[in-house]
N, C-alpha and C positions, 0 to 999 in steps of 0.2 A: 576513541579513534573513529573517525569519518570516512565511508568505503565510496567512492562516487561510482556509480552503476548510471549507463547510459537510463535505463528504467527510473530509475528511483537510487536516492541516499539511502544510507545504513549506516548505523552506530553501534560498534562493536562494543558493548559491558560486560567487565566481571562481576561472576555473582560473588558478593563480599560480605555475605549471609553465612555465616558459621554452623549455623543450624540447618541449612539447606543443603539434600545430598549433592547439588551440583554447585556446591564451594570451590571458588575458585579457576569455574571454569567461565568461558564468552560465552557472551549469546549477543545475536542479532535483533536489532531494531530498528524499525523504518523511520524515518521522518517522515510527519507530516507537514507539509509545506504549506497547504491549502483542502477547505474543504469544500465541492461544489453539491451544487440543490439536484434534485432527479430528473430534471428537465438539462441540467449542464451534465448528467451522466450520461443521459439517453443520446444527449447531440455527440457527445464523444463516441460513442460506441458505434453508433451508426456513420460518425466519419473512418470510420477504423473501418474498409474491408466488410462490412456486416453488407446481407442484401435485404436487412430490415430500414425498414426510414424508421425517424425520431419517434414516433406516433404508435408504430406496434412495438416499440422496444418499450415504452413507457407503459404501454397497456400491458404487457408481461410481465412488467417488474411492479 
């Protein structure tokens, strides 16, 4: 089951492990869509609200 969040997808699974104490119960999982490089993280974050530019986010991380 597919949960659409403004954020991010989620895939609801039961665990259907017998041997596991959490048998039978859901759990959440993200999809991943895409993965970006550290230079397309840093551009994001600093388009986000941040009052770092591209340059000090990348030299912190």
């Amino acid at each position: 089951m597919a949960v659409k969040n403004p954020q991010f997808e989620i895939n609801i699974r039961k665990n259907t492990n017998a041997n596991n104490p959490g048998y039978g119960k859901y759990y959440p999982k993200a999809v991943e869509k895409q993965t970006i490089s550290l230079r397309g993280l840093c551009n994001h974050m600093a388009e986000h609200n941040s009052i770092y530019g591209r340059d000090i986010i990348q030299g912190v991380l």
